[in-house]
N, C-alpha and C positions, 0 to 999 in steps of 0.2 A: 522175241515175240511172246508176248501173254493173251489168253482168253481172260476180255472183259465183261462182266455179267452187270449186266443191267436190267436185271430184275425189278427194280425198285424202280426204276421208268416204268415200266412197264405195267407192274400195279397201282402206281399213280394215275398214269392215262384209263385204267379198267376204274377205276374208283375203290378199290379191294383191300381189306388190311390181313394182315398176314396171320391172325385167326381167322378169319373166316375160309381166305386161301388155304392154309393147313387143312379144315375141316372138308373141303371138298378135294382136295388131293387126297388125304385120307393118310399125313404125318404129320409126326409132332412138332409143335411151334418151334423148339428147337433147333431142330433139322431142318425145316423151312431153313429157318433165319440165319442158320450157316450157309444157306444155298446162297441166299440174297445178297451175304454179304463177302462171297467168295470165298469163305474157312474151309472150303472141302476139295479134295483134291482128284474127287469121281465122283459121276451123279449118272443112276442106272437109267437107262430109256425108259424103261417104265416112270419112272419119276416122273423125269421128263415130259412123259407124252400127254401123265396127267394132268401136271401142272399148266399146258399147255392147252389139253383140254378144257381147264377150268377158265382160263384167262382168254380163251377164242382167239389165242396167235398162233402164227405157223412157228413147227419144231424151229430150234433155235435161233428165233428172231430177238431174244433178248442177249444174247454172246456176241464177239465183237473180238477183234484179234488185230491188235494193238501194239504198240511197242513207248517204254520210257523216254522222254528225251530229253537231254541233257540237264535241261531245265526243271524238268520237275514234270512235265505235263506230260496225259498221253496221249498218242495220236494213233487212231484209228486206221490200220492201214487197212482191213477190208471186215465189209459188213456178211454176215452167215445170212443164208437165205433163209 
């Protein structure tokens, strides 16, 4: 099983690009864009709650816990509320 981040859903449907997200989270573009694209292997609540604050979703509605399969693809086995 893997945590899938889908961030980038997520700021697509907000209309937000990932300066301006940085700038109201209050990190660097960076660190954003490792989040987005899953290169980190810890991300603190605070982050979290702000990035969340800035984008009006509930905490972890962009994670998603998933698994490989065979084929290539992945499949979502349950959605984080």
């Amino acid at each position: 099983m893997a945590i899938i981040l889908r961030l980038d859903r997520v700021m697509a449907d907000r209309k937000i690009s990932l300066n301006d997200l940085a700038d109201q989270v209050g990190i660097a573009n960076v660190s954003l864009s490792k989040i987005k694209t899953g290169k980190v292997s810890a991300i603190r609540f605070s982050t979290l709650n702000a990035i969340c604050d800035a984008l009006d979703c509930q905490r972890f509605s962009f994670f998603h816990i998933g698994c490989m399969l065979p084929c290539g693809y992945w499949a979502c086995a349950l959605f984080l509320p």
